[in-house]
N, C-alpha and C positions, 0 to 999 in steps of 0.2 A: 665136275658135275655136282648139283648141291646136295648136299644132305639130306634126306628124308625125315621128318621125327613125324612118330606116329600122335593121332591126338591122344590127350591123357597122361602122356610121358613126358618125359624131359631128359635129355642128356645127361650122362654121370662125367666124372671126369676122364672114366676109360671109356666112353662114348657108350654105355651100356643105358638103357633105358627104366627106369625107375619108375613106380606107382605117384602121380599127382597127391599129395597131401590136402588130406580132407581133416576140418576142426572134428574133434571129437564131441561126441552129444554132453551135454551137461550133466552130473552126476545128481540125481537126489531130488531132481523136479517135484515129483508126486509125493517125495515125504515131505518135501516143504511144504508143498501144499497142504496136507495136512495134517502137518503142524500150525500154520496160518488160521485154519479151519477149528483146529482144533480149541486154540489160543480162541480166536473170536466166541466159540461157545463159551468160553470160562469168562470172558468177559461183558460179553452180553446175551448173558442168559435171563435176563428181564424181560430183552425182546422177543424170545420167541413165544409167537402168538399162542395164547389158552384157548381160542377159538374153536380149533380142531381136535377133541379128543384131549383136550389140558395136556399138550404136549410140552410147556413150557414145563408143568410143573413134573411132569415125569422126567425130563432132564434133569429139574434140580434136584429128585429126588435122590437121582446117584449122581450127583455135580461131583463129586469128592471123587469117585473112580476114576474120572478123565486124566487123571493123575498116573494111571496104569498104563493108557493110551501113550502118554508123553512118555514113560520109561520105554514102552516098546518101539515107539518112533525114534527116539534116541540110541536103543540095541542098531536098529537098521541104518540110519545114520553113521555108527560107528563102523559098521562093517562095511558099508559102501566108500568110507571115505569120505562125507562128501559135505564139505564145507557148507555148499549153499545151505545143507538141511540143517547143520547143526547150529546156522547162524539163526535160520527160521526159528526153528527149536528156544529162543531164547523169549520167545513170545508166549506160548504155554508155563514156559515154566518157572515165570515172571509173573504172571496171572495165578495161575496154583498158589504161588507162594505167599502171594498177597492177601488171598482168601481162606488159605489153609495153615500156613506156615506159622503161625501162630498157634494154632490147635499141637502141636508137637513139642512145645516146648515145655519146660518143666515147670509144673505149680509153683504156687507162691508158698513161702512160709506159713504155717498156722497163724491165725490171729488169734487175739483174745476174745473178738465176738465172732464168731464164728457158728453156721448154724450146721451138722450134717441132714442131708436129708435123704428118703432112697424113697425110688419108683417102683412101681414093681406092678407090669399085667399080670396075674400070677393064673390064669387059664383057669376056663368052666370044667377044665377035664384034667387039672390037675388030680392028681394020683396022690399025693405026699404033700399037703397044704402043714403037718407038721411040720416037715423037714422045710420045706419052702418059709416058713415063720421063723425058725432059728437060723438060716443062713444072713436075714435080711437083718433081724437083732443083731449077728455077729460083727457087722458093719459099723455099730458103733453108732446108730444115727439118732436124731433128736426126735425125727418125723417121717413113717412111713405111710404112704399114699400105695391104697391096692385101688386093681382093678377086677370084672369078673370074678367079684366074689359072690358066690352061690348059696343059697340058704344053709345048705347040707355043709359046706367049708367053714361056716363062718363060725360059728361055734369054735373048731379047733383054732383058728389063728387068734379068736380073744381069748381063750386058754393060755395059748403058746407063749402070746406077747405080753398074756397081763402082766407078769413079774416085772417084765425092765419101761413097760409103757402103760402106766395106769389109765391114761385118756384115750377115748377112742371116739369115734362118731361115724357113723354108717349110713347113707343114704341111695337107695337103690341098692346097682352095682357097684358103687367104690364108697371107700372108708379109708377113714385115717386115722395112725395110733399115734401118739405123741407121749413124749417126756414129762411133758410140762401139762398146766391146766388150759383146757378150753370153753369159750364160750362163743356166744352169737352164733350159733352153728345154724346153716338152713343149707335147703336145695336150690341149687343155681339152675335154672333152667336151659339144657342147649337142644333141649329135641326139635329136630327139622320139623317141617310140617310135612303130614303126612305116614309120622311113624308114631305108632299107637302110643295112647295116652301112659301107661308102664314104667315107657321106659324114663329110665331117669338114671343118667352118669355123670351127674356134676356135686359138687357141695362146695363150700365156701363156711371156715370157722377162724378162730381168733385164737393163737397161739401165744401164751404168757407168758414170755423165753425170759430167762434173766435179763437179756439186752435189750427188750423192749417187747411188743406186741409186736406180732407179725401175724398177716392175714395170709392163709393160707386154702390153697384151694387145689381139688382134685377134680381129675375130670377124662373122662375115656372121651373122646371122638367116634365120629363112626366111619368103621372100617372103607378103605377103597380099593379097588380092585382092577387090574391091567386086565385088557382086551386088546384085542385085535386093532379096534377105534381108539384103543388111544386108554388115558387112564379116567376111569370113573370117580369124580371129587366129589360129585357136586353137594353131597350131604353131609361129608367132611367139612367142606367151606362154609358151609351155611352154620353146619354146628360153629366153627371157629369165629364165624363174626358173632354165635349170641354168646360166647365168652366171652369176648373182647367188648363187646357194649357192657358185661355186668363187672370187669376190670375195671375199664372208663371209669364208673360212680363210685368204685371202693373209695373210701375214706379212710381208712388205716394206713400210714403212711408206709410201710414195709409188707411186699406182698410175695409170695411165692407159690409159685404153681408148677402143680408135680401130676403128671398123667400119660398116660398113652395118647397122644395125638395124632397116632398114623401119618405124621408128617415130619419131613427133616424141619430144621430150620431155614433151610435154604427154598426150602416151597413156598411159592407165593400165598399159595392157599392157606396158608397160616400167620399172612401179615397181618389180621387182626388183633394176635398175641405178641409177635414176634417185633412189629412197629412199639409196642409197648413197652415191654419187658426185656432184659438181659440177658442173654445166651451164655452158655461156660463160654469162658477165654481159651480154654486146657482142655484135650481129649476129645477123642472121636468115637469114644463108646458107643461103636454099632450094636444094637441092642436085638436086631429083627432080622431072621430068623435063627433060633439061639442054636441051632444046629450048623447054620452057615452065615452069622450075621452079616449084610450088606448095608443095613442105615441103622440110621438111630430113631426111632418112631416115638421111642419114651422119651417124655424131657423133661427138663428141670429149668423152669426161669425164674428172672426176682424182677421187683421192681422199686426201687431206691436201694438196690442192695448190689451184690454184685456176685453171678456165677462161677467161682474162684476155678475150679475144675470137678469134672466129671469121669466114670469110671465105669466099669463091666464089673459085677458081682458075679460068684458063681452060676452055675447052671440051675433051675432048679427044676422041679414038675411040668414046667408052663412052655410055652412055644416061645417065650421071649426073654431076652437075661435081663436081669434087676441092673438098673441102675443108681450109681451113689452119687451124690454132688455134693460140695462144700461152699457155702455161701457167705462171705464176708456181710456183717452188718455194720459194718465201718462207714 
């Protein structure tokens, strides 16, 4: 009589019936994915559309975190096992390193022209505009650029800094104290339309360094703010292009500019300045918020010069840390 096999089974050698073998599921699908996903942001973070709510530019504005994303994808990766993901994985973290990987590395040697300079929002509500003016001296710099300086502050910080920085120039909210002598000093104009006649946070003067003139310029932005819709630039951007038109016409062939721009460098909303001008090579000096910094909002650029590296200065009164930059004029 013949044999029976049940469906599903198969005969063993002692004629016992065995479970049919099924391929096992692929391990790691969804972290490839996104990893894949992740990788395409860091790469083409140009194209996601500003249209809606400046989504593009709130991406870039923490482009640098995704960097977190990939470690965590990488932990889960590790624990599953799972080849596919960690070969996806090679895409993010290709892309980071291209953009980033550079910022981590060690400064260059001092040069002999060499400019220091430091940033510094130093808040309407600072407490301690003393102690906030000898941290930023401490630095050692050539040129400090404030912002949110208040009638009732300003007094103590030309006190504080006259000894090591006899020049200084004030227009509006921001001012600058330098080393060296300046001239051709005036207001740069970046007020949007529609914000009262007042305000005024720009200047623009001529710094007489041992190594030549350098044209030098401070300048607050104005503040933007996350919502629900997305992120609110639009009088950020507009300030940043009338910077970037009174950049264009400088004449001084070395320029730097040192401000609060509410913006990474990586935000589109700042290629006004940023298509211009030279960014640090060195350092991630997240500067905002100094309680829990996540970007850098201050910055430091040049132009014929070059941003050597950038840094985090102490804490001081103000909602955001000073930054310091070293600038080759080589």
């Amino acid at each position: 009589m013949a044999e029976r096999v049940d469906s599903g089974t198969r005969p063993t050698a002692e004629g016992e019936a065995a479970p049919r073998l099924r391929p096992l599921p692929a391990r790691g699908r969804v972290l490839a994915v996104l990893a894949v996903l992740t990788g395409g942001l860091l790469a083409l973070h140009r194209q996601v559309p500003n249209s809606a709510g400046h989504l593009g530019s709130l991406l870039e504005a923490f482009l640098p975190w995704l960097g977190v994303v990939v470690v965590l994808l990488l932990v889960a990766a590790l624990v599953r096992r799972s080849a596919t993901a960690l070969l996806a994985l090679l895409l993010p973290v290709s892309v980071w390193t291209y953009l980033f990987g550079g910022l981590l590395g060690p400064g260059a040697e001092a040069g002999t022209r060499d400019l220091v300079v430091v940033q510094h929002n130093v808040s309407d509500e600072n407490a301690d505009p003393a102690g906030t003016a000898r941290t930023l001296a401490g630095a050692g710099p050539d040129l400090i650029a404030l912002e949110e300086l208040v009638p009732a502050a300003l007094p103590v910080y030309e006190k504080t800094l006259a000894p090591d920085f006899p020049y200084h120039e004030v227009r509006g909210t921001v001012g600058l104290w330098s080393k060296h002598p300046l001239s051709g000093t005036r207001l740069v104009d970046i007020r949007p339309d529609g914000i009262e006649e007042g305000w005024s946070r720009g200047l623009r003067t001529v710094a007489h360094t041992p190594h030549g003139d350098v044209a030098a310029y401070a300048a607050h932005l104005p503040s933007v703010r996350i919502r629900t819709s997305g992120l609110a630039s639009a009088l950020r951007d507009e300030s940043a292009g009338l910077l970037g038109r009174a950049l264009a016409a400088e004449k001084t062939g070395k320029v730097v500019l040192m401000g609060d721009l509410n913006g990474t460098v990586e935000d589109r909303g700042l290629s006004p300045l940023t298509s211009r001008l030279n960014v640090a090579e060195r350092g991630f000096a997240f500067s905002f918020p100094a309680s829990f910094p996540v970007a850098r909002i201050d910055q430091v650029m040049a132009g014929s010069a070059t941003v050597v590296d950038i840094r985090t200065l102490p804490s001081t009164g103000s909602d955001h840390l000073p930054v310091a930059a070293r600038i080759s004029l080589d």
